[in-house]
C-alpha positions, -999 to +999 in steps of 0.1 A: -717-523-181-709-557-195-681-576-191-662-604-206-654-632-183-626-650-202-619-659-237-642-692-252-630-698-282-618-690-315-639-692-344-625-703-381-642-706-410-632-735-433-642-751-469-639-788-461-645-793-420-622-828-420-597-815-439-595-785-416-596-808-385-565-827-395-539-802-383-556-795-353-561-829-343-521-838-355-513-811-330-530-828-306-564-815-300-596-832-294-630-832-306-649-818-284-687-819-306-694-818-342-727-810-354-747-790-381-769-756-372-793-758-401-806-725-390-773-709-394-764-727-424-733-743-409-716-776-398-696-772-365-669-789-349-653-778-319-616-792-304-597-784-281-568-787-255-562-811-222-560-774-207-593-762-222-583-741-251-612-741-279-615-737-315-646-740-335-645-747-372-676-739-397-682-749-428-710-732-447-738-758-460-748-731-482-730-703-504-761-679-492-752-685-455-734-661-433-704-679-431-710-690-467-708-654-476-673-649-454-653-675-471-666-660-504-652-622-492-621-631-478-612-674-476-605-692-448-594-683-416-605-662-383-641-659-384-646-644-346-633-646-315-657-654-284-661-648-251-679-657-221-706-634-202-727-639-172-762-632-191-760-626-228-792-608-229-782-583-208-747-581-223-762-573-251-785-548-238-758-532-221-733-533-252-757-513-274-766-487-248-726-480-248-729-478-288-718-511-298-734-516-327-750-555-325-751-581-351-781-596-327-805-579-303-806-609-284-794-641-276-801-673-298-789-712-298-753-716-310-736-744-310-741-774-281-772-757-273-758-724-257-768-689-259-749-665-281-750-633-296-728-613-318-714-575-318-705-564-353-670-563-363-670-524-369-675-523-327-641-542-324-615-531-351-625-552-374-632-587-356-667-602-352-672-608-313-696-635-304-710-633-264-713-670-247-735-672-216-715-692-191-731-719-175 
């Protein structure tokens, strides 16, 4: 059985990524990394608290990409919440042999270059849960 180890980080999904980063930044947070996933379709920034709190913020670079399609369906705001797990592989794994029904069947790059995968929202009331191997 799989097991999350403690919360990551919140996941939003935004228009304009500076425009979104003001509040956050006004209420003190820092930026952690900013970068694009060209695979994914999305820009990335990631800020966050003196006590380690995290929030990403993606902006689609296309209407066609997954988060792209989000903001289209329902406008900004939560786009998933994620959590860290030993080996997301065998999370994963494990996760769909329970019955969670995945969004991936195994792991691939997210952003700062760490492996992620993602259970689909109908597993979790509603709320797209993305698996973050700790390092």
């Amino acid at each position: 059985m799989f097991s999350f180890l403690e919360l990551d980080h919140v996941g939003v999904a935004v228009y304009n990524l500076d425009e979104a980063l003001k509040p956050y930044q006004g209420a003190g947070m820092s930026l952690i990394w900013r970068g694009e996933l060209g695979s994914h379709g999305i820009k990335v920034v990631f800020v966050g608290t003196s006590k380690g709190t995290k929030v990403e913020l993606l902006e689609p670079t296309s209407p066609d990409s997954t988060v792209g399609k989000f903001l289209a369906r329902r406008g900004p705001g939560l786009h998933h919440i994620a959590f860290l797990v030993k080996d997301v592989d065998r999370a994963l794994q494990q996760a769909k042999e329970m019955g969670y029904e995945l969004v991936d069947q195994s792991s691939r790059l997210g952003a700062m270059n760490r492996k992620v995968g993602f259970i689909h929202p109908r597993s979790f009331g509603g709320v797209l849960v993305e698996l973050v191997q700790s390092t």
